[in-house]
N, C-alpha and C positions, 0 to 999 in steps of 0.2 A: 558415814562414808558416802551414804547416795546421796546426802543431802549437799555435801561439796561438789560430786558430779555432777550434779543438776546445776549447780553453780557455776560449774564451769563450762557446762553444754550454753548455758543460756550467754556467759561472758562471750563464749564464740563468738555466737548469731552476733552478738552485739560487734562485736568487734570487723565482721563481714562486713555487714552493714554499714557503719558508719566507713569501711573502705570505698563499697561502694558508692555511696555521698558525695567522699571525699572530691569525685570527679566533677567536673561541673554537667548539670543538670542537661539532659537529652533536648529539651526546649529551649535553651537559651544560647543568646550569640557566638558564646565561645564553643559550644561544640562544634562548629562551622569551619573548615581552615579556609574557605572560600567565601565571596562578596562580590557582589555588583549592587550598584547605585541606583534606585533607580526614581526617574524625575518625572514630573506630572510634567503634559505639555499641553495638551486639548483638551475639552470638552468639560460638562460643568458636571456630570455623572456623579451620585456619592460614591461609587466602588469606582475600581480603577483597572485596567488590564494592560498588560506590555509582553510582544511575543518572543516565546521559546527561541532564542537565538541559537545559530550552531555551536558553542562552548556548549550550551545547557544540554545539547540535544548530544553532543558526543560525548560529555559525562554521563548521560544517563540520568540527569535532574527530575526526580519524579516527589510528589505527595512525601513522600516517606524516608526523605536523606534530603530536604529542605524544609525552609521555614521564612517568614516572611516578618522582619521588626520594623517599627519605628525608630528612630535615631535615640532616643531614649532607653530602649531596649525592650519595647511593650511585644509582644505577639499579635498580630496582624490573621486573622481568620482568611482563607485563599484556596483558588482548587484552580486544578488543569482544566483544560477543557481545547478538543479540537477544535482549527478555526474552518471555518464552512464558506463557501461561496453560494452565491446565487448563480445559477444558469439556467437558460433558455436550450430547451431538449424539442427538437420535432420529429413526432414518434407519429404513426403508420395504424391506422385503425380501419374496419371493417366495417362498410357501410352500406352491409344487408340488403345490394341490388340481385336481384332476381336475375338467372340464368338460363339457358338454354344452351343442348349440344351443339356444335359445328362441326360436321362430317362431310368433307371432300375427298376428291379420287387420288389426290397426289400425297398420301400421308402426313398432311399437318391437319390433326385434329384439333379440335378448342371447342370454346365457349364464346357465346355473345351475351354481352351484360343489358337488358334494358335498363332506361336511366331516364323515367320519363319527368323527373322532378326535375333535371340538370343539374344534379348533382356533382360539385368538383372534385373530380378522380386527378390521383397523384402516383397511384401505384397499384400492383397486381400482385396477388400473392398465388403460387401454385406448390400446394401440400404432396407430398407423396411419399411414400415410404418407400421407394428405390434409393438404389447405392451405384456410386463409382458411374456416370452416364455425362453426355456433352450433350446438351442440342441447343437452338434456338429459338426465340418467342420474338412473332409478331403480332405487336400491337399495332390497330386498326382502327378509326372511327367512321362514324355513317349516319348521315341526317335521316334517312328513308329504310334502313336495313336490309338497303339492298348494293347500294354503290359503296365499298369502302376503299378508305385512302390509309395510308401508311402512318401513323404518329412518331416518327422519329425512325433510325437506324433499329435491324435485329439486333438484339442484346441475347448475351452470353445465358443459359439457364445451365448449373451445372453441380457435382456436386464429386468430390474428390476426398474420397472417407482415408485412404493413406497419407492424408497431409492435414487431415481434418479442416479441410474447405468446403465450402458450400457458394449457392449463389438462388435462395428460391423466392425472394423478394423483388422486383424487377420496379425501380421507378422513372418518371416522365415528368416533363413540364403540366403545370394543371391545368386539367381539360374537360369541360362540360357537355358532353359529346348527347347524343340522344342515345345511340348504342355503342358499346365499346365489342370489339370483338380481339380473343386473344386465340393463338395460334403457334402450335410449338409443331417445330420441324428438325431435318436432318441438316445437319452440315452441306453445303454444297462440296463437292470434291476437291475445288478450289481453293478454296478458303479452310484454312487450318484451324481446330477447336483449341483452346485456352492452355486447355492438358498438354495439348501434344509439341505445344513450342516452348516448352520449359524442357532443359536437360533432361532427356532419358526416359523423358514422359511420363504424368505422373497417373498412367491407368495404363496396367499391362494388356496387352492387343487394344490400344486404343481406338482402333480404329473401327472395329468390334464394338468397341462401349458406344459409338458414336452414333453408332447405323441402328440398335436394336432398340425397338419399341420397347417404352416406360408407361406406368400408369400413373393418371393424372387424379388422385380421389379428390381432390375440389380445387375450386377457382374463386379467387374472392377478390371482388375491388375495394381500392383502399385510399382513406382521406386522410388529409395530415391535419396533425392536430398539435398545437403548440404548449407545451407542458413547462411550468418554470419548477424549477428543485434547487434544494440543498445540496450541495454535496462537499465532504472534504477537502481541504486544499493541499495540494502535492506539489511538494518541490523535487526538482529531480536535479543530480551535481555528475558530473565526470569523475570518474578517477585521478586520483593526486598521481599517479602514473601508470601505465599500463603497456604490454607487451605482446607480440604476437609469435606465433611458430606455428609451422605447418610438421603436423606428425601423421607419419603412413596417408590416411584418407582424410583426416581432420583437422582444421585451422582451431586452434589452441589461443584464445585471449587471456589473458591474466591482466586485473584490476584490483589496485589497494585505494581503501579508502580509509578516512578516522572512522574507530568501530561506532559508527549512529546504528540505531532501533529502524533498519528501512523494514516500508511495506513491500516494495515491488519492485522489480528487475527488468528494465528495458533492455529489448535487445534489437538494434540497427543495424541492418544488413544492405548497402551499396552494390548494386551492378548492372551494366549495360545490359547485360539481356534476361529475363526470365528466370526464378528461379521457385524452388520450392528446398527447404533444407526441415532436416531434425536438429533440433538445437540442445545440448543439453547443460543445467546450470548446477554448479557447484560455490561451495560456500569454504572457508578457512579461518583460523583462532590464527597459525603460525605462517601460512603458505606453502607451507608443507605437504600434509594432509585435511583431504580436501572431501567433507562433505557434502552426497548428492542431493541438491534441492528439488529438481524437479526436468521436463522434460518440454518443453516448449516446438510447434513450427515455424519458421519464419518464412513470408513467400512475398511474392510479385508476380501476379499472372498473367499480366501488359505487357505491352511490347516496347522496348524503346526504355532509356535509363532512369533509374529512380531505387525508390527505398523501402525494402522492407521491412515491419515493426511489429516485436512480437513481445508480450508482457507474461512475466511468471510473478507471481502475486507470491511474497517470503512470509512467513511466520514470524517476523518482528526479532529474529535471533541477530546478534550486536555482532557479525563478521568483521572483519576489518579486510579479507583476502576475500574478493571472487574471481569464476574464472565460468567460461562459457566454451565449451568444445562444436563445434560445426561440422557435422557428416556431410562429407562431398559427395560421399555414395561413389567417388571411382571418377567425379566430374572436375574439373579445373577449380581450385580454389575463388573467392568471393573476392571482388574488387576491395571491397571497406567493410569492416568488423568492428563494429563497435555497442559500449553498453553503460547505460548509467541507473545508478541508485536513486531511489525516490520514496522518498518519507514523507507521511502525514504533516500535517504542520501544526500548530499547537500555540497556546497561551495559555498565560496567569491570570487570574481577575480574583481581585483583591477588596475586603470590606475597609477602605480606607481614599480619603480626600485629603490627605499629607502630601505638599510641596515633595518632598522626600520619604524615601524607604531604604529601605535595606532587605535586600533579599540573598541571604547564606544558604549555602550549600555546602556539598560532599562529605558529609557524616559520616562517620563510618558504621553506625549503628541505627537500625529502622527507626521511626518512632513512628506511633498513630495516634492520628491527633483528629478534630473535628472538621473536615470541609465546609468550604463557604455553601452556603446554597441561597444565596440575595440574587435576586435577578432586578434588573432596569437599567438606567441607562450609563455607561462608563467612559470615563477619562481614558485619554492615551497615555502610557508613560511611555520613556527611552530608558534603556538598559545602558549604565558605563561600562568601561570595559572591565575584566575581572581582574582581581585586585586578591591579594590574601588580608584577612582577616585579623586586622588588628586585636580583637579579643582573646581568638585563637593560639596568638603567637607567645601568649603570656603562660599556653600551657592549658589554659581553662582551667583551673587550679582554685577549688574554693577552700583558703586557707583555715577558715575557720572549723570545717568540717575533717579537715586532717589533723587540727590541734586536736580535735575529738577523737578520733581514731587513732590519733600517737598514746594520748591519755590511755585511753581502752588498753592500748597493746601493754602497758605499760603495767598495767593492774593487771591485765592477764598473766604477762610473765612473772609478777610477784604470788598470783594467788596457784600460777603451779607449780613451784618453786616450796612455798607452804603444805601444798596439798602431796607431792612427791617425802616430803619430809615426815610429814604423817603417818605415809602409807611404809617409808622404811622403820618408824619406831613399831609400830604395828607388827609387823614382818618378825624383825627383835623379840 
């Protein structure tokens, strides 16, 4: 009797098995209901690369629910990979001139930088660890360090911790001066600080924060220096539609997009005069219920019309519904509200110098297979448009393998048919 058991335990497995089979194979073209074409166009590269189009990118086409053949049906070795731009970044460094205090009777204290080398200064940096303060910095040069001239307009020094702004970087046209002298002062009474011409002002008793002595812990002059980098390339798309409402204190945007994998969340904010806002961003599956992403400021602290732009960087979750709430704080609603999505951008690069490929997608089951890792130089291909899947549509059905697994089933139902038969004369 156990030895029939075993016999039948083992017919299972078999019988599992060859169901499972019976499907067409995780690697091959038919488990794909999807297809795009794609064509060699440039370059003489042995590998080949063509980018992540929006279909791919709002399926979700990743490593592991794709796969990449030859028109013949071979497997093609391939991997993602971000695409990168080059840019030219000029970045603010510290070029170690020797200082000295400047103490006068009318409250703008400073510093004077010698610079006997002539050294091109481009900018002033003043460190301090005060909060919430306005004042002004004049920058000064002088042949003899004793006659100086003004280099340009006082510029704003400030720093506004309820909106999380700042301003302790201060730069200028380059200038080779023998001494620089820098001088931070009070507002004149006349002239209105940054804070206090934005709605409602954004430092309580501003005028307080304006007038009271800050301390200055260093002074640093600063060269520019031309840096090139890598960095990601981002596209950013509008909303396929979008809607506004003004509720109690807060302008309410609502934004549908096809659900893509975005990195980050612009948000544009329009108006004629001055503004500082809390912005806060929400995400949605239905547009319904609306998960909070995060908490962003939006400002403009000029005078005169223009735009404010503030970025909330998402976790890569696939929304298809945002929506961004604007606290007016009590103030008159924002001229223009608006906000766009912005995803990474991304390509295929492929071990193949094939006229033609075929590249299938949306599986419904993972696979993990071996990424490319060939580096040198690649071909450009074009993506056709997407197309269903001629192998697909037959089922993926490897008939030979279900002749096998009908066989099996078929033995199985006889051999327990036999073995129930046994076990009632047994019984008897």
């Amino acid at each position: 009797m156990k030895r029939r058991l075993s016999l039948l335990a083992g017919l299972l497995g078999l019988f599992a098995a060859a169901a499972v089979c019976g499907a067409a194979d995780s690697g091959s073209p038919a488990s794909y209901p999807w297809r795009k074409i794609l064509t060699r166009q440039n370059g003489e590269g042995a590998l080949g690369t063509v980018p992540v189009d929006r279909e791919l990118a709002v399926k979700g086409v990743a490593h592991a629910n794709s796969a990449l053949f030859t028109p013949e049906g071979t497997p093609v070795p391939f991997r993602f990979e971000p695409v990168t731009i080059s840019v030219e970044r000029k970045s603010l460094g510290a070029l170690g001139l020797v200082s000295k205090p400047y103490y006068s009777s009318d409250r703008t204290p400073g510093v004077v930088f010698d610079n006997p080398a002539r050294e091109t200064i481009e900018g002033v940096e003043l460190r301090t660890a005060e909060r919430d303060f306005d004042k002004l910095v004049r920058i000064e040069t002088s042949e003899d360090g004793v006659h100086f001239q003004p280099l340009g307009p006082d510029q704003p020094f400030f720093d506004y911790s309820r909106v999380g702004a700042e301003r302790r970087v201060l730069t200028f046209p380059p200038a080779t001066p023998r001494y620089l002298r820098i001088r931070v002062m009070d507002y004149p009474e006349e002239r209105p600080t940054p804070g206090s011409v934005v709605e409602g002002g954004l430092i309580p008793g501003g005028g307080e924060y304006a007038r009271r002595r800050i301390r200055i812990e260093r002074f640093s002059a600063l060269a520019g220096r031309t840096v090139q980098a890598w960095e990601p390339l981002t596209g950013f798309i509008s909303p396929l539609e979008s809607s506004r409402r003004e509720v109690k204190t807060r302008s309410i945007v609502d934004g549908r997009f096809e659900p893509e994998k975005f990195s980050v969340l612009q948000v544009e904010i329009v108006s004629k005069q001055p503004f500082a806002r809390s912005v806060e961003c929400y995400g949605s599956m239905d547009g319904k219920k609306f998960l909070f992403l995060g908490r962003v400021f939006c400002r403009r602290l000029t005078a005169g019309g223009g735009k404010g732009v503030a970025k909330l960087p998402l976790d890569g979750r696939r929304f298809p519904h945002y929506r961004v709430e604007v606290e007016n704080g009590g103030n008159p609603p924002l001229d223009e509200i608006r906000f766009l999505a912005g995803a990474e951008r991304s390509r295929i690069v492929f071990e193949s110098s094939e006229p033609e490929l075929i590249f299938a997608y949306g599986g419904d089951s993972a696979v993990v297979r071996p990424e490319s890792r060939a580096e040198g130089e690649c071909a450009s291909y074009s993506a056709g448009p997407e197309e269903p899947n001629p192998a697909y549509e037959t089922g993926g059905i490897n008939w030979t393998r279900w002749i096998l697994a009908t066989t099996v089933g078929i033995m199985l139902i006889v051999l327990i048919t036999l073995l129930w038969r046994g076990y009632q004369s047994i019984v008897k």
